[in-house]
C-alpha positions in Angstrom: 212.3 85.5 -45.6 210.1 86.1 -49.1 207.7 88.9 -48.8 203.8 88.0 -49.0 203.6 89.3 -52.8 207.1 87.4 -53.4 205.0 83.9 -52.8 202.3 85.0 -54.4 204.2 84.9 -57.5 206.7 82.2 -57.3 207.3 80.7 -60.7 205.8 77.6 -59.9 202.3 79.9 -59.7 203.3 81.8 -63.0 203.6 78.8 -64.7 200.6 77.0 -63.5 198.1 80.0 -64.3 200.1 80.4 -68.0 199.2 76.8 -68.5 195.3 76.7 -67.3 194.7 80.3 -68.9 196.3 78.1 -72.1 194.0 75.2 -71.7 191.0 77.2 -71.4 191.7 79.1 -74.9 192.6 76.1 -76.5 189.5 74.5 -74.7 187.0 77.7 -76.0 188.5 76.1 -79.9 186.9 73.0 -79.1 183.2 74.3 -80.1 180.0 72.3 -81.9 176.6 74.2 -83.1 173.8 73.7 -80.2 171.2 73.2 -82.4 168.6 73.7 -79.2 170.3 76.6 -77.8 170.3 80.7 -79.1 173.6 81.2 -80.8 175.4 79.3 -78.3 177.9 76.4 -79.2 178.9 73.6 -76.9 182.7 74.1 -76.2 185.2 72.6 -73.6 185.7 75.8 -71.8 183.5 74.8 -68.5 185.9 71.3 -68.4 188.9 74.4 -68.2 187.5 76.4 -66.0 185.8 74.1 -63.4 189.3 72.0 -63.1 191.6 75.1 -62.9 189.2 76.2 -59.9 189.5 72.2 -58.5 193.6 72.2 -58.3 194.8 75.8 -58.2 194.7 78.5 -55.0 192.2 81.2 -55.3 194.8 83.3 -55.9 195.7 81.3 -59.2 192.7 80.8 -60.5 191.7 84.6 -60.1 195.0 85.3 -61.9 194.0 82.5 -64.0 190.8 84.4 -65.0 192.5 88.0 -65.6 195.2 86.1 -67.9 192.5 84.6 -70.1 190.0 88.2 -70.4 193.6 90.2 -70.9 194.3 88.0 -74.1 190.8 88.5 -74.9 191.2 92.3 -74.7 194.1 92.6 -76.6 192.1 91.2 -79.5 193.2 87.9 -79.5 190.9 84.6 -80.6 190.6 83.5 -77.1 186.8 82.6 -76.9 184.8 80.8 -78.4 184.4 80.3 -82.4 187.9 82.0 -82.2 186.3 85.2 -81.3 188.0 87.8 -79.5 186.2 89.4 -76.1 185.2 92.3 -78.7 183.0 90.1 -80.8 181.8 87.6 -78.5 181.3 89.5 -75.0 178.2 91.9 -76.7 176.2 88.6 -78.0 173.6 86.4 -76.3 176.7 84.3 -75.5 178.4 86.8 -73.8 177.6 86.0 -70.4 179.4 82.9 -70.3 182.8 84.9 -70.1 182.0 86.8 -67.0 180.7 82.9 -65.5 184.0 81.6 -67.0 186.0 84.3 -64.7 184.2 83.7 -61.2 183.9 80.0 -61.6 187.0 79.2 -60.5 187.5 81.9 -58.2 184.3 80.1 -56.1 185.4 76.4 -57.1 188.9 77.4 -55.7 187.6 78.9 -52.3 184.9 76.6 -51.2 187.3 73.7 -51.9 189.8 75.2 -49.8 187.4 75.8 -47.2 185.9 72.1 -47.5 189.3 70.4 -47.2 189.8 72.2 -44.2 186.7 71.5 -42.5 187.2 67.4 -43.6 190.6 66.9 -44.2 191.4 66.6 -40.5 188.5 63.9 -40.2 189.3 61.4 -43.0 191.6 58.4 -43.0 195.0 58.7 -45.9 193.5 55.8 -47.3 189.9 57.2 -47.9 191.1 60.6 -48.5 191.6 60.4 -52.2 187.7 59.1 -52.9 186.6 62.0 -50.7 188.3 64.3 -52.6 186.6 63.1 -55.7 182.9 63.6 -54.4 184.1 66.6 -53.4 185.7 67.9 -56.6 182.3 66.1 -58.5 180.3 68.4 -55.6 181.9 71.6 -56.6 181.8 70.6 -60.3 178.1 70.0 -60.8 177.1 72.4 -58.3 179.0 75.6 -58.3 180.6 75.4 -61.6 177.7 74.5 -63.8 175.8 77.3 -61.9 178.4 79.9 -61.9 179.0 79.5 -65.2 174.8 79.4 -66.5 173.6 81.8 -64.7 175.4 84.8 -65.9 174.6 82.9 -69.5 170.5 83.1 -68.9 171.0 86.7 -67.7 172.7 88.3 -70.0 170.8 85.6 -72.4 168.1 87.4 -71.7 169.3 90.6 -72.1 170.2 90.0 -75.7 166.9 87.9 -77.2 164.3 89.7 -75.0 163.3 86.3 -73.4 161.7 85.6 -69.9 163.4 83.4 -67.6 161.3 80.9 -67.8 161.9 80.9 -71.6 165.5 81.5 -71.2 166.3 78.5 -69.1 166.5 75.9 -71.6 168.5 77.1 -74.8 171.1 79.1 -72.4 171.3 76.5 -69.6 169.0 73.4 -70.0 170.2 72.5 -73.4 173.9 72.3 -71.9 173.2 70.1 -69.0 173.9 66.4 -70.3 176.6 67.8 -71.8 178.0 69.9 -68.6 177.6 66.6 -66.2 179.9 64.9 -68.9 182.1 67.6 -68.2 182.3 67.8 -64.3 182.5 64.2 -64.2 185.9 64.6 -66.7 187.1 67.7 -64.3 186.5 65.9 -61.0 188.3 62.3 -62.4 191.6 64.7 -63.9 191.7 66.5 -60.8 191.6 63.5 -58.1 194.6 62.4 -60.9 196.5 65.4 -61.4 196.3 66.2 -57.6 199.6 64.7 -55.9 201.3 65.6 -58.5 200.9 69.3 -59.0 201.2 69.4 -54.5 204.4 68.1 -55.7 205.5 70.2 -57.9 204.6 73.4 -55.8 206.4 72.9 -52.9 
């Protein structure tokens, strides 16, 4: 019988955080000037984050997280504009990282939680659209939240703005482009969801 630290790191799990710590680098590449924002860029990195919280464990996407700040830490160009956690954590922008960490940590768990509560209660043949309102919940919702509201605190930290000021270039000026996002996460993740049950067991 494998231990409880054995499952936790089969290599099916090593694997799956390698690959979403990977798409969320190559996803923090992906970066355009916000003209109406404070020295923030719009990147792919809450698309990353918010669908490695929608398909992997808690435990994974915790793991998922550490993975992504360790390569950050070592001075590798992991964030955004190729920037290393050095030279991108102790900017205005800075508090995106520490939302791009607990995002999918909070995705992960209340999905877990939800399925369980629902699951039980839903027909096989509605079951797939159910998931999809819920992933597009959980997107919008949590993710876009977890991940701003770190960004207007530390936001405001940096540029000495109120929070009423703050709002819109650290989290308002993002939105349109953050619903895009979700809606991307939520429609890969009701895809990629057999498949990766699949593959794990």
């Amino acid at each position: 019988m494998d231990s409880p630290i054995h499952s936790r790191f089969t290599p099916q799990r090593i694997a799956f955080v390698a690959m979403f710590a990977a798409l969320i680098c190559v996803c923090s590449w992906i970066a355009l000037p916000n003209p109406f924002s404070a020295g923030v860029s719009f990147t792919l990195q809450t698309f990353g984050v918010i669908l490695a919280g929608l398909l992997l464990s808690p435990f994974e996407a915790f793991l998922t997280g550490v993975v992504y700040l360790l390569l950050g830490l070592v001075g590798l160009p992991v964030m955004s504009g190729f920037g290393t956690l050095y030279t991108r954590f102790p900017t205005s922008a800075g508090g995106y990282i520490i939302g791009f960490y607990i995002a999918p940590v909070i995705i992960a768990l209340l999905r877990e939680l939800i399925f369980k509560l629902t699951d039980k209660r839903i027909s096989i043949d509605r079951k797939k659209t159910a998931h999809f309102v819920i992933y597009l919940a959980l997107s919008v919702v949590i993710g876009i939240l977890a991940v701003d509201i770190p960004g207007i605190i530390q936001g405001m930290y940096y540029t000495k703005m109120s929070f009423k000021t703050a709002i819109f270039p650290f989290a308002l000026a993002f939105m349109p482009t953050d619903i895009i996002k979700c809606v991307l996460a939520a429609t890969a993740a009701s895809a990629l969801e057999k498949p990766l049950k699949a593959i794990k067991r």
